[in-house]
N, C-alpha and C positions, 0 to 999 in steps of 0.2 A: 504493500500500500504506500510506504514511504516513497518509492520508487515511480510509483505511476504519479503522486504527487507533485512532483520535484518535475516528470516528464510532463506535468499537465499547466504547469508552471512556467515552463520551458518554451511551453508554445505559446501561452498566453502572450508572454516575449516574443518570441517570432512572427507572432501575427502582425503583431505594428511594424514588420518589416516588410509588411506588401501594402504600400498604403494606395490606394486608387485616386486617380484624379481625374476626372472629365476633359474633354476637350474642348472644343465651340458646340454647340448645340442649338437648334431653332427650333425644336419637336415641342417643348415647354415643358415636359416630363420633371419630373423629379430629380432635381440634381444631387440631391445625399439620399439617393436609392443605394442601398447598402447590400442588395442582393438575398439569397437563403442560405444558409450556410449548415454545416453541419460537421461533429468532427469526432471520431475514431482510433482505437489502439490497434495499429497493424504493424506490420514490419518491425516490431516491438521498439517503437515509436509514436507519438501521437501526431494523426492525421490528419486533414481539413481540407474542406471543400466547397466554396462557395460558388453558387451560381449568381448569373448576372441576365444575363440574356438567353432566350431559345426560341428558335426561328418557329415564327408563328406558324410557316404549312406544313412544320414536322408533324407527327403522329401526336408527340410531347406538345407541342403548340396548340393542335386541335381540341386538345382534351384541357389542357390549362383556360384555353378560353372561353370554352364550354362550362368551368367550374365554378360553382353557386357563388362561391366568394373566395376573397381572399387565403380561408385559411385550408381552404382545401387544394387551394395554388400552393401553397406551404407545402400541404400533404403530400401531393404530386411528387414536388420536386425533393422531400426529403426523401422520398422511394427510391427514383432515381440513384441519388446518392448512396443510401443504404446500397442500393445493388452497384454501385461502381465501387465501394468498400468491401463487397462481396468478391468482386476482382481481386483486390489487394490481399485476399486472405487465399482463395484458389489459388493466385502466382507464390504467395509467403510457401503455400504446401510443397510445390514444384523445389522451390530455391534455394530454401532456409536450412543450412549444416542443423539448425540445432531441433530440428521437429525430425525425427527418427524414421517416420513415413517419408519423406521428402526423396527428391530423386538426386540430392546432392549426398542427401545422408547413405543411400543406398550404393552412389558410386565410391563413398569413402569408406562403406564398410564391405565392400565384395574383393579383397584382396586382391586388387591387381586384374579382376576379371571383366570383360565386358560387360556393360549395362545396357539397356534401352531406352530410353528415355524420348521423352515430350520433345513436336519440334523445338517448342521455346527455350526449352532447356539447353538444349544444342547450340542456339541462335545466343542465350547467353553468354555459354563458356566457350565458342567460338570467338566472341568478341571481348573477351578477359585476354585471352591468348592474344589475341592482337597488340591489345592494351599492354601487355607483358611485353610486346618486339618492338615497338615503338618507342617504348621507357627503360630499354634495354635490362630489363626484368627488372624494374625499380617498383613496380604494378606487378603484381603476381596474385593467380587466384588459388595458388597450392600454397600459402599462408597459412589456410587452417589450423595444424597444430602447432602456429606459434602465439596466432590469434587468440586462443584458445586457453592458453598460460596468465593470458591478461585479464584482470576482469574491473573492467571501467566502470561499470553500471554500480557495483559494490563499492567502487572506491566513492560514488557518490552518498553513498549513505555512512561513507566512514571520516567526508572530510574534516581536518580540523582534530584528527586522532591520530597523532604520528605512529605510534604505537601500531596499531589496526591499520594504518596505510602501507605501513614497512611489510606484513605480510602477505598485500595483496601483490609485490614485487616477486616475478617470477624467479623462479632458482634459478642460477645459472648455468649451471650443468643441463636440465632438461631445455631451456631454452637453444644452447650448442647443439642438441641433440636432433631436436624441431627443425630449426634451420636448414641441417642436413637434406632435409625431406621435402626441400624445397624446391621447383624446378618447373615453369610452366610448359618448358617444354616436352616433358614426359605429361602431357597428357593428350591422349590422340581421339579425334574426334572424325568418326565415319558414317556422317549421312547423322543419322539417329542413336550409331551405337560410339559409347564412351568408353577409354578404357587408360586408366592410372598406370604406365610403364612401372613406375615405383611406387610398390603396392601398400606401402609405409605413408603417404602424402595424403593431405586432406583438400579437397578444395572449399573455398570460401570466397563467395558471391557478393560477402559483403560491400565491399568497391562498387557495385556494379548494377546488383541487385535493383536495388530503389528508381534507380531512372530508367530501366526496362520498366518495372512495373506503371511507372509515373509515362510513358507511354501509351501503354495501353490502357489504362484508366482513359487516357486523355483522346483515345481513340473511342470509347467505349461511348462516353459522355457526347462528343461530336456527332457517331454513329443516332443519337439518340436527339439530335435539335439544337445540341447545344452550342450556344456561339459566342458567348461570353461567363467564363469562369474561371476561378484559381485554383489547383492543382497544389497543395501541399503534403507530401509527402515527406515529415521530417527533415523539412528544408530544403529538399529538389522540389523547384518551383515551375511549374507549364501555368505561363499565360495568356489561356483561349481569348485570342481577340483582343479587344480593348474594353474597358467598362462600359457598359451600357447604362442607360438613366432610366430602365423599366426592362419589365419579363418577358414581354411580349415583342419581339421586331421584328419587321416585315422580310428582313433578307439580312445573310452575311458578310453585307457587304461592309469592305474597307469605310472605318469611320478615322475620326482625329482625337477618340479616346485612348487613352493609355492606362498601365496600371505601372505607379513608380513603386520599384523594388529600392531597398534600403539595403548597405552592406556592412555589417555590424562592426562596429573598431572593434578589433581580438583584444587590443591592452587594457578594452573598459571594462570594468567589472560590474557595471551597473548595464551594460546591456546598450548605450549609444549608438549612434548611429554613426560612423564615417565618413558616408555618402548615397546618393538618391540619384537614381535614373533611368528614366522611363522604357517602359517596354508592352510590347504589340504582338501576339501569335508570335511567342519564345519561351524558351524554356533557360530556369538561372537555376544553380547549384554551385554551393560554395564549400566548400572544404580547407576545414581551421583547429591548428593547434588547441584552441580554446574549446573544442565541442564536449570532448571527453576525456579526461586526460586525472590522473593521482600526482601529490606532492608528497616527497619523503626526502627529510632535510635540506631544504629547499631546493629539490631538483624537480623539474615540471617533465613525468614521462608522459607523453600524448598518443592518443589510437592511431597513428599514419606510422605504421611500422616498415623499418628496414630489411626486405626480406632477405638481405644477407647476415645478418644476424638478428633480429627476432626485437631489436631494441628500437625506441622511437627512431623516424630517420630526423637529426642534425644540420638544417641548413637555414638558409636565409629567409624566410617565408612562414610567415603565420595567418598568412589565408588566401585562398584562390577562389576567385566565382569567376564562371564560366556560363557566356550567354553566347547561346546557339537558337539555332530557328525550330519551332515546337515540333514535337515529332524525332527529336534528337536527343531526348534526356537521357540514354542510357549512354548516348557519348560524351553527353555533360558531367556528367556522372562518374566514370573514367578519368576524363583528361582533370576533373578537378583535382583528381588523389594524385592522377600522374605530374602532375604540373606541381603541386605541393613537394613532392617527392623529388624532382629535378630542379626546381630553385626557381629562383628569378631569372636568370640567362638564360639556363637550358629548355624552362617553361616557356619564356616569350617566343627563342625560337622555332620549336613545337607547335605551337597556335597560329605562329605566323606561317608556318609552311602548310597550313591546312587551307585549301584555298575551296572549302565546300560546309554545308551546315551553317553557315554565317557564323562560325565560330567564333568569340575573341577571349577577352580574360581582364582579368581585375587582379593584380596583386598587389598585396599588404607584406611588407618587407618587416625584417626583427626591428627597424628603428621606427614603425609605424608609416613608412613614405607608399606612396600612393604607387604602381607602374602599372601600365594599359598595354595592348596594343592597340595597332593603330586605327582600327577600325570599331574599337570598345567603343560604347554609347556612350557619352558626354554625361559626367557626373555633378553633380552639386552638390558641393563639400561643405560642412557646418563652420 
């Protein structure tokens, strides 16, 4: 309970990091239309989803306008919702090392043997692999049993107890030992069937995970009318469209609404903001020293682990967000660990050789300095 509190707390914080802003408007609608919102424990994380707009000749449009009143427009759309959380928990069972049915738990405990698995699943750890050749295995999704030594989540319920923090520090020995087992290149992916060369290695999605599913949520919901909404996913962000000023609109077409995302300062401890800048049909994800991490004698070990040895990776950068064009979160998703993991240099030149996804990046340096690339969206700094 302590736990889901602290995460329920969390979000409450992160929500004023999607703050919506209107554009020019002549329709007369309500300009502090605030949308329906609704929000979830999945991905063992808390979730959120607000809707804004949905295209009135959808199936969803027909039935919303048809509706006695207002609150059975509530109703509609909190169903909706409820069934795109329903996604999130069907892909958690696919992906998640730590649910024992899962098709990740299943390739890491068949010794080395083929599995068969879901196309998604394939379509996943296909693109970890990639992730892994690109970061010259700085991203790696055979992690698991180093991942697995840490436990971030408890360190939160023990901060503030040096005592109790010192234990949550892995031994050193089995962490040497994990590392070993590390290697994305043993793992061979054929069509549908998976198979761990080193039959000692776990895979973990975690890197990865969340912006697949923050995909297809975001597919699922469009499928469904939707043309203006926010996709929260534990901080992978998809922003269907731009805000709208009411439920009902006639078409999805391009307006001059936006919804400004906020990039949290990692040095604040009260949760600040950084900087603010707007976005349109894209997806933000940010990956930061500050998300998860235990102190023990004032050393700050953080979740972005080096998978050459199993310990936080050491470099210049305490946060990446990475905005790509919607539809692209599981590569936001990715490049945000990976870019963290290769620094400021090696990150900028990474995003800058991507010449597809409207990719760019946002990074927050150890001395707090701002670097972009060049095509980053124009921020506005407090």
């Amino acid at each position: 309970m302590r736990k889901f509190m602290k995460q329920a707390a969390a979000l409450l914080l992160a929500l004023t990091f999607i703050i919506p802003q209107m554009g020019c408007s002549s329709n007369g609608q309500n300009q502090n239309y605030t949308g329906i919102s609704k929000t979830g424990f999945y991905l063992d994380t808390i979730c959120a989803i607000t809707v804004y707009g949905v295209d009135r000749s959808s199936v969803l449009g027909h039935e919303l306008a048809a509706a006695a009143d207002e609150a059975e427009q509530t109703r509609l759309v909190h169903q909706l919702i409820t069934d795109a959380f329903l996604e999130c928990d069907r892909y958690e069972k696919l992906l998640s090392k730590t649910i024992e049915s899962s098709e990740i738990s299943q390739i890491n405990d068949a010794s080395g043997q083929t599995v068969e698995v879901s196309t998604e699943t394939a379509e996943v750890i296909e693109k970890g692999i990639w992730y892994g050749k690109v970061s010259d295995g700085l991203f790696d999704i055979t992690i698991g049993k180093a991942s697995a030594l840490w436990d971030f989540h408890e360190a939160e319920d023990v901060a503030g107890d040096e005592a109790a923090a010192e234990s949550l520090l892995p031994d050193e020995a089995e962490l040497a030992e994990a590392v070993k087992h590390v290697d994305y290149r043993q793992v061979a992916v054929n069509g549908l069937s998976v198979k761990l060369d080193d039959p000692d290695m776990e895979i973990d999605l975690g890197g990865i995970a969340k912006g697949y599913i923050a995909d297809r949520v975001t597919e699922f919901l469009e499928e469904n009318g939707v043309v203006s909404a926010v996709v929260d996913l534990g901080g992978n962000i998809v922003a269907i469209g731009g805000k709208t000023s009411g439920l009902l609109v006639e078409e999805a077409a391009e307006s001059e609404s936006v919804f400004n995302i906020g990039i949290k300062d990692p040095q604040s401890e009260g949760g600040e903001l950084l900087a603010v800048f707007p976005v349109h049909d894209k997806t933000v994800v940010t990956s930061g020293t500050y998300e998860r991490f235990l102190i023990q004698d004032g050393v700050k070990y953080h979740h972005i682990l080096d998978p050459a040895t199993g310990w936080p990776i050491n470099n210049d950068v305490l946060s990446v967000t990475i905005v790509a064009d919607k539809g692209c979160a599981v590569d936001a998703d990715g490049l945000s660990t990976t870019c963290l993991a290769l620094g400021v240099e090696k990150g900028m030149e990474l995003i800058e050789s991507l010449n597809y996804m409207g990719v760019e990046a946002v990074f927050v340096d150890a001395d707090g300095e701002i670097h972009k690339t060049e095509g980053a969206p124009e921020l506005t700094t407090s």
